[in-house]
VORORO-555515 format. One line per 10 residues: their letters; for each residue x, y negated, z negated of C-alpha. Coordinates in steps of 0.001 Angstrom, whole numbers, plus 500000, padded with zeros to 6 digits. Layout:
N
a = X:Y:Z; ...
END
This chain:
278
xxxxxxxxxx = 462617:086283:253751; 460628:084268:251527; 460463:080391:250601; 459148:079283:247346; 457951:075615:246948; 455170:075937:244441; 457155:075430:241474; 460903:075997:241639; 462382:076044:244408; 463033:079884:245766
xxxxxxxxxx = 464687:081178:248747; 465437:085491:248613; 464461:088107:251093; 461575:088923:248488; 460268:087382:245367; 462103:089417:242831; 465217:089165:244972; 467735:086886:243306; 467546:082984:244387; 469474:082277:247339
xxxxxxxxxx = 468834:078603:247711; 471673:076166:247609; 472570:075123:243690; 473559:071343:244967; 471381:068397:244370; 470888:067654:248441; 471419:070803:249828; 468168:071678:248175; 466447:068338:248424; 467286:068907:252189
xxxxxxxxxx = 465885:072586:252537; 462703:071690:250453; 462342:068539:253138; 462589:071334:255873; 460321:074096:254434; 457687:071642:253695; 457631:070744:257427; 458091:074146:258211; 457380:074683:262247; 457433:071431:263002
xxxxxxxxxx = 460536:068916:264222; 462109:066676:261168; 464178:063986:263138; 467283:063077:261537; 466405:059851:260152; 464486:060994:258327; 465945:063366:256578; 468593:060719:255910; 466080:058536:254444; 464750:061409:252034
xxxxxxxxxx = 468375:062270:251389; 469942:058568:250566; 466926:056055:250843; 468025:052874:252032; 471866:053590:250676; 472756:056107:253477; 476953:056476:253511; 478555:055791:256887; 479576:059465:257296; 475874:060290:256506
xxxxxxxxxx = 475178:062288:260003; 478371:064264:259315; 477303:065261:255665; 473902:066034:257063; 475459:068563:259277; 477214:070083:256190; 474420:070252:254188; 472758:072219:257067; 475876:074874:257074; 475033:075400:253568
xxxxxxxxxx = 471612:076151:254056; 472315:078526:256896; 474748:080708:254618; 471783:080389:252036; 469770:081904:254590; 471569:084264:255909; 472183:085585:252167; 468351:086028:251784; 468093:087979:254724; 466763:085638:257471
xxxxxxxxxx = 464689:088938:259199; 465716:090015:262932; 466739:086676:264033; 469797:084830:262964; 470132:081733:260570; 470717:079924:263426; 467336:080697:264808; 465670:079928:261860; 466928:076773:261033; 467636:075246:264611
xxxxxxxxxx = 469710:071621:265341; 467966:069664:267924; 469179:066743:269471; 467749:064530:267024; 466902:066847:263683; 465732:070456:262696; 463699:072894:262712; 463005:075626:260304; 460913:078114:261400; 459001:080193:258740
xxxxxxxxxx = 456139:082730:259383; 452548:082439:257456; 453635:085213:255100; 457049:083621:254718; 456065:080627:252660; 454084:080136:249292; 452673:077001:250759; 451467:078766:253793; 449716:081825:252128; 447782:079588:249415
xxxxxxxxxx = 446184:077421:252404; 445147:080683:254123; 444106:081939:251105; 441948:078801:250147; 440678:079003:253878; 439257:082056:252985; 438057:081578:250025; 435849:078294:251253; 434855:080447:254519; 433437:083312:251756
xxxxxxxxxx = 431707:080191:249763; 429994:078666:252870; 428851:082303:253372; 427332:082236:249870; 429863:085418:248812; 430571:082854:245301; 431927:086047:243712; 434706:086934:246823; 435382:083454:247139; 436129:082552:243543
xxxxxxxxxx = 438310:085406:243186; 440230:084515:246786; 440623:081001:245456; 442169:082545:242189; 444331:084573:243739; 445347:081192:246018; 446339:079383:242751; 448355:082279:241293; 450759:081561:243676; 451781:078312:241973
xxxxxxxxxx = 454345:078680:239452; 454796:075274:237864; 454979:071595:239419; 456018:071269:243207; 459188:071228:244095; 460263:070955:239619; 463903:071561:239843; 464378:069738:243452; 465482:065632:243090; 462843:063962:245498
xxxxxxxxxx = 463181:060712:247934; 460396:059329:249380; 459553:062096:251800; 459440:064681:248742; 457134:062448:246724; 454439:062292:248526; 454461:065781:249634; 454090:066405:245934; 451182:064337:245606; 449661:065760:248815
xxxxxxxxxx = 450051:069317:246971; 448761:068271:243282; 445726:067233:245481; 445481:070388:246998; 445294:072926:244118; 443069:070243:242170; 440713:070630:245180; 440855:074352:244964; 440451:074544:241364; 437477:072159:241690
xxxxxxxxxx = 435669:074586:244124; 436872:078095:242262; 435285:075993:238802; 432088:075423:241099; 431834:079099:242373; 432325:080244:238862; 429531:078380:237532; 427158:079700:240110; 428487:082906:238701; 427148:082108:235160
xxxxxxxxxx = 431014:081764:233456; 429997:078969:231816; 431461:079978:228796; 434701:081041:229949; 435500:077923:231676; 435290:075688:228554; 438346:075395:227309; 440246:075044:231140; 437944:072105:232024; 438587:070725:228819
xxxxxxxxxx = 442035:070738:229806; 442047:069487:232992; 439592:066760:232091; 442233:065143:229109; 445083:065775:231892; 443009:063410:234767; 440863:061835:232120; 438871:059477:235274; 438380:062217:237575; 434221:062143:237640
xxxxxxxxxx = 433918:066160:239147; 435816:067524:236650; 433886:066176:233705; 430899:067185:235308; 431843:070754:235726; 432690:070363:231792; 429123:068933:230778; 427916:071436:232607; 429621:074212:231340; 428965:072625:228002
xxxxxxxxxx = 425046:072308:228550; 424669:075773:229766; 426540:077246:226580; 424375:075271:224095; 426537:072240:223353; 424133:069637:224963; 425580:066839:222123; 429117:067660:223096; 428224:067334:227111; 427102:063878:226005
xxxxxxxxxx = 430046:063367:224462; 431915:064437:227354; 429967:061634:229684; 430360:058768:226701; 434154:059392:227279; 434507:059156:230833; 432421:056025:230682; 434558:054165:228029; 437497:055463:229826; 436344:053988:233246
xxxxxxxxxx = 435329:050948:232117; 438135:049794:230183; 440896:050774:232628; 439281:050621:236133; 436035:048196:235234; 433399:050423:236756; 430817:052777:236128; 430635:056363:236617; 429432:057487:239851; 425417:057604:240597
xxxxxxxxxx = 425616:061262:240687; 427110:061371:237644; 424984:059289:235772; 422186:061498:237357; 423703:064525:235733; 423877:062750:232353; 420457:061662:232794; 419482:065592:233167; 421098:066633:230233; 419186:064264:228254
xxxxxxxxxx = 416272:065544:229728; 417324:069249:229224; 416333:069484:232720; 415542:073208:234050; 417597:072491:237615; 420748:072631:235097; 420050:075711:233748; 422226:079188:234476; 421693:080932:237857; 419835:083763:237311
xxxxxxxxxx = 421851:086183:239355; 424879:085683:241146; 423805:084867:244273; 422393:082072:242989; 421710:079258:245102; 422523:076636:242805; 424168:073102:244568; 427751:071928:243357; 427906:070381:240316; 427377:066453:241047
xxxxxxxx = 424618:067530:243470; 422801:069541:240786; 419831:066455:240374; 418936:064498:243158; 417748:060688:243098; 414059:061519:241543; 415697:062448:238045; 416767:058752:237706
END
């Protein structure tokens, strides 16, 4: 059986399977609830508070119990393995648990995969870990959770996840740039960068992608537009780091230049010019 929960939500006994999940508005907000907390106990209460928020009907127990029937027959029609829906989705004396193995769930084979990749990174394998992290965000397929209705449980699951794959993108960008792909990042970075226009990293890994192709005038740019954009919405200034990167393309400093093979012992991107080049 497999769960989907990065992008639609996706319940079949394989991923070309037909979706089995429940087509009802809670039903599904209820199973995503569970599968996100896969393994682990969701007490009741909450799941009423995800469900209704602070409007719960008096028969809300009773529904919840229905909603978990549905979800059972859901199961059951994706082909819950050896054990039986029951056993998969169990009622405890206060909530439930649904029990889902580490190849079972999308969530649970991107953090493995993203383990790996960082373990192969720390190892300095940049070229096995970039592609491990790639693989690790093919297996999102849109938004979270996109055709699920959240509560407040939901919500910040989905932030917690958005973090997650920005994180991993962040250190598969890094890796690649060690790997002299410059080029080829480019146009993703400048992307991402007009999508979270005051995340510092990201407009770092652009000015640097930008340097190293030639472009040193449009990786000034790049920091001139994070600044205004900082300043007039948050009132700061970019982060030291930062600034010391800036400073470096100025300066057409050497430390910014390409690796000169892959293995490359370059430092992440905001580390790339320590306090001196100030």
């Amino acid at each position: 059986m497999h769960v989907e929960i990065l992008g639609p939500l996706f319940v079949g006994n394989t991923g070309h399977d037909p979706d089995c999940a429940p087509s009802a508005p809670k039903p599904r907000q209820l199973l995503a609830l569970l599968a996100l907390n896969a393994n682990q106990f969701v007490p009741t209460n909450t799941c009423i508070d995800e469900l209704w928020m602070a409007d719960p009907p008096r028969s809300a127990v009773t529904t919840l119990r229905t909603y978990v029937m549905r979800i059972r027959r859901a199961l059951q029609s994706a082909g819950a393995g050896e054990r039986s829906p029951d056993g998969v989705l169990r009622t405890g004396q206060h909530g439930y648990q649904l029990f889902l193995d580490r190849t079972s769930l999308d969530l649970f084979r991107f953090t493995d995969q993203v383990d790996e990749g960082k373990r192969a990174l720390l190892s300095g394998d940049h070229r096995r870990g970039a592609e491990t992290l790639r693989n690790a965000l093919s297996l999102w397929k849109g938004s979270p959770l996109v055709d699920v209705q959240v509560g407040p449980s939901l919500t910040a699951h989905q932030v917690r996840l958005q973090e997650l794959r920005l994180s991993c993108i962040e250190l598969r960008v890094d890796a690649e740039l060690r790997l002299g792909l410059h080029q080829e990042l480019i146009s993703e970075l400048t992307g991402l960068t007009a999508e979270f226009p005051t995340h510092e990293n990201l407009h770092a890994q652009l000015m640097l992608a930008l340097f190293r192709s030639g472009r040193q005038a449009q990786a000034l740019l790049v920091y001139r537009q994070i600044r205004a954009v900082l300043a007039n919405e948050l009132g700061i200034e970019p982060f030291r780091r930062l600034r010391q990167l800036h400073n470096a393309v100025l300066l057409a400093d050497p430390a910014l230049d390409p690796p000169c093979a892959p293995s490359g012992g370059l430092p992440l991107t905001l580390d790339l010019v320590d306090s001196r080049t100030v």
